[in-house]
C-alpha positions in Angstrom: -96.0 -51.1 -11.0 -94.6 -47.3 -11.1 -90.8 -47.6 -10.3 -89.9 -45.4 -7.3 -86.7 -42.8 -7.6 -84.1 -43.8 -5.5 -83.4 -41.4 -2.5 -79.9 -41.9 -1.6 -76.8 -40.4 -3.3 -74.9 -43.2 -4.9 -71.4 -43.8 -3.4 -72.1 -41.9 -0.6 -71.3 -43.9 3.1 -74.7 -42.9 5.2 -73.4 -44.4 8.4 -70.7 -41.4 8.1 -70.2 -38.6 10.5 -73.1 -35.9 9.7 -76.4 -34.4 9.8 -79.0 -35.5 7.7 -83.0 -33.9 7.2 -85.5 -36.8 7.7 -89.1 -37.0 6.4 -91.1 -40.1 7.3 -94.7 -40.3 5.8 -97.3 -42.5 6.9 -98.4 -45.4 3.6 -101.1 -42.8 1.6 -100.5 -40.2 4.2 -103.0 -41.2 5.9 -103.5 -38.6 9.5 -102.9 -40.9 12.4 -100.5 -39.0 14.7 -103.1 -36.2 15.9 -103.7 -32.9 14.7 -102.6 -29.3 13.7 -105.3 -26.7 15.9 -104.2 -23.4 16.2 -100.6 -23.7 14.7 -99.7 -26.3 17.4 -99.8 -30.0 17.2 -101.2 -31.7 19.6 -100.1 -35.5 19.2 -102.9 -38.5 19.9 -101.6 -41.5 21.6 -100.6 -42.7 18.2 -98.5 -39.7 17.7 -96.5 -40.1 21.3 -95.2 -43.2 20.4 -93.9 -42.0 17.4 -92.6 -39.0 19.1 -90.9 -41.5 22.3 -89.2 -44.0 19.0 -87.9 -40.9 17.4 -86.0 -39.7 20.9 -85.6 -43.6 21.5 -82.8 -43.6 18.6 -80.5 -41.4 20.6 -81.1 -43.4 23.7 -80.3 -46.6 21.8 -77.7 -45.2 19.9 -74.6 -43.5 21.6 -73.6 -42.1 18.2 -77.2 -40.9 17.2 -78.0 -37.0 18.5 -81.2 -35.2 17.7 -81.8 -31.9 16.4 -84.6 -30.1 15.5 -88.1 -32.4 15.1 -92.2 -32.3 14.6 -94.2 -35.0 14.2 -96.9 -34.1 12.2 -100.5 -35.8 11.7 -98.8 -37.8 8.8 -95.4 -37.4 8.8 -92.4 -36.8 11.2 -89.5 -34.4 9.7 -86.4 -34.6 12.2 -82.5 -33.6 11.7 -80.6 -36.4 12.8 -77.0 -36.3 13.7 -74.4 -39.2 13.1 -71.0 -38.3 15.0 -68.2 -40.1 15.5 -67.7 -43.0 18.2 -65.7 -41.8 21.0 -65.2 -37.9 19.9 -67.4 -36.6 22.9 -68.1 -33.8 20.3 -71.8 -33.0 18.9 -71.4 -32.1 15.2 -74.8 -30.5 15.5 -74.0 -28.0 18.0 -70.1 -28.2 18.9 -70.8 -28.9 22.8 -68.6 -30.9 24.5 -70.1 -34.2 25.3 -67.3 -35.9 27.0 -69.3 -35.5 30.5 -71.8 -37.3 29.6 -70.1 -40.4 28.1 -69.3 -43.6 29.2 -65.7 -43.7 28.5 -65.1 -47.1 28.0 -67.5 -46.7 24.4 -63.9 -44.4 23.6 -62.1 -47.8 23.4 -64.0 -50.2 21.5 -65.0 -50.4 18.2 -68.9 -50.1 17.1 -70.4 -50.7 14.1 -72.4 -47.6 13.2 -75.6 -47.9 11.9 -76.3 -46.2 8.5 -79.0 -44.1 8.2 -81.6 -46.3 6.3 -80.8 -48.8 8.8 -81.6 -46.1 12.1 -84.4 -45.2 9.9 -85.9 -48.6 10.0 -85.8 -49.5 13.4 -87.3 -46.4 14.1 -90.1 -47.8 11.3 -90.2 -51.2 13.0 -90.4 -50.1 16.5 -93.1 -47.7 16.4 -95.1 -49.4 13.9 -95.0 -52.9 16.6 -95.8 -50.4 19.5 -99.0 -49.0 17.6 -99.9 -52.1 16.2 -100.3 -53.6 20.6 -102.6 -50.0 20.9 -105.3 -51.8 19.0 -104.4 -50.0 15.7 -103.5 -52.8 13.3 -104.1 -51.2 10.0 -101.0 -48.4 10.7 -98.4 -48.5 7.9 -95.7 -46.6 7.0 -94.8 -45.5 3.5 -92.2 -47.9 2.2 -88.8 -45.7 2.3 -88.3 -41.9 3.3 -86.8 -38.8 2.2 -83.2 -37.4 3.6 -81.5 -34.4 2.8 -77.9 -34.2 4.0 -77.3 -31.1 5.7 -73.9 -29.2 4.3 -74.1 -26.1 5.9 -74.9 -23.7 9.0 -77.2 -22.0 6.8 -78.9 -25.0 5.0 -79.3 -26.5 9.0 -80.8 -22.9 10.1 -83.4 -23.0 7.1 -84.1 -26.6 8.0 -84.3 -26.2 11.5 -87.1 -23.1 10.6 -88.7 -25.5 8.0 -89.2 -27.9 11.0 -90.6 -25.7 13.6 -92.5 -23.7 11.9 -94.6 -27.0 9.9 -97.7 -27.0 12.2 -98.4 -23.2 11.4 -98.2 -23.7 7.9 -100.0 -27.4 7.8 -103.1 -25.6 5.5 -101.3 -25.2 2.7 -98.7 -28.6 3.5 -98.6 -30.5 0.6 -98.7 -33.5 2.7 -102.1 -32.3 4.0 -104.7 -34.5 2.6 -107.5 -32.2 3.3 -106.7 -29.4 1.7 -109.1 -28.5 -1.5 -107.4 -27.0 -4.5 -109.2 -25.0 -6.5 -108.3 -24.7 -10.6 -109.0 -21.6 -12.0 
């Protein structure tokens, strides 16, 4: 069995304050989300639930904020944001979120989640809401990739990366249906 390269950086605490690039793939990248026509994605039923567990993380999570995100006909890529309980301050953009808090979270401890651990019940979630739309067979690949994002300019690039996906999905690598030709 080939022995698969571990993603995370070793010592590092991923339930700390930060933003971090996600790629989720589907098990053999196989298209079940929709499809790329005309540079746009248009998401199938399949591909709205994905897209309504990915905001779902936020909603379930007060210290989880979203950022930039596509959900692609195989794969998701998304920035997620991990702040601090009770700062009322988005890392992401620097707005004041105090407004829109309930303060009593400000006074209680949480246990934050680590990202491999938001990362899964976004996995689980999703895959038991597709699984009830009739499409048993629907897998994720085991694990995902994560970048952690260190600067303005590595979170603009990503951001760009992100949005611009569908347009570029010909030539993705994660686009199964592309035909390579050796010369």
């Amino acid at each position: 069995m080939r022995q698969r390269k571990l993603n995370r950086m070793p010592e590092f605490d991923y339930s700390s304050e930060g933003l971090y690039f996600i790629t989720v793939c589907t098990k053999d990248r196989r298209e079940y989300f929709g499809m790329v026509k005309n540079g746009k994605m248009v998401l199938n039923v399949y591909g709205r639930i994905v897209k309504q567990q990915w905001l779902w993380l936020a909603k379930q999570y007060s210290y989880v904020k979203l950022d930039e995100f596509i959900v692609m006909p195989n794969h998701i890529h998304g920035i997620l944001v991990i702040e601090e309980v009770g700062t009322g301050h988005d890392v992401g953009t620097g707005r004041d979120l105090s407004l829109h808090r309930d303060l009593s979270l400000q006074y209680h401890q949480y246990k934050i989640k680590s990202l491999s651990e938001l990362i899964g019940a976004f996995k689980t979630t999703s895959s038991k809401l597709i699984h009830r739309m009739g499409l048993a067979e629907f897998q994720w690949q085991r694990s995902f990739y994560d970048r952690i994002i260190r600067n303005q300019k590595e979170l603009n690039n990503i951001r760009a990366y992100i949005h611009y996906n569908p347009i570029k999905w010909q030539r993705d690598r994660n686009n199964l249906n592309i035909i390579y030709i050796y010369s």
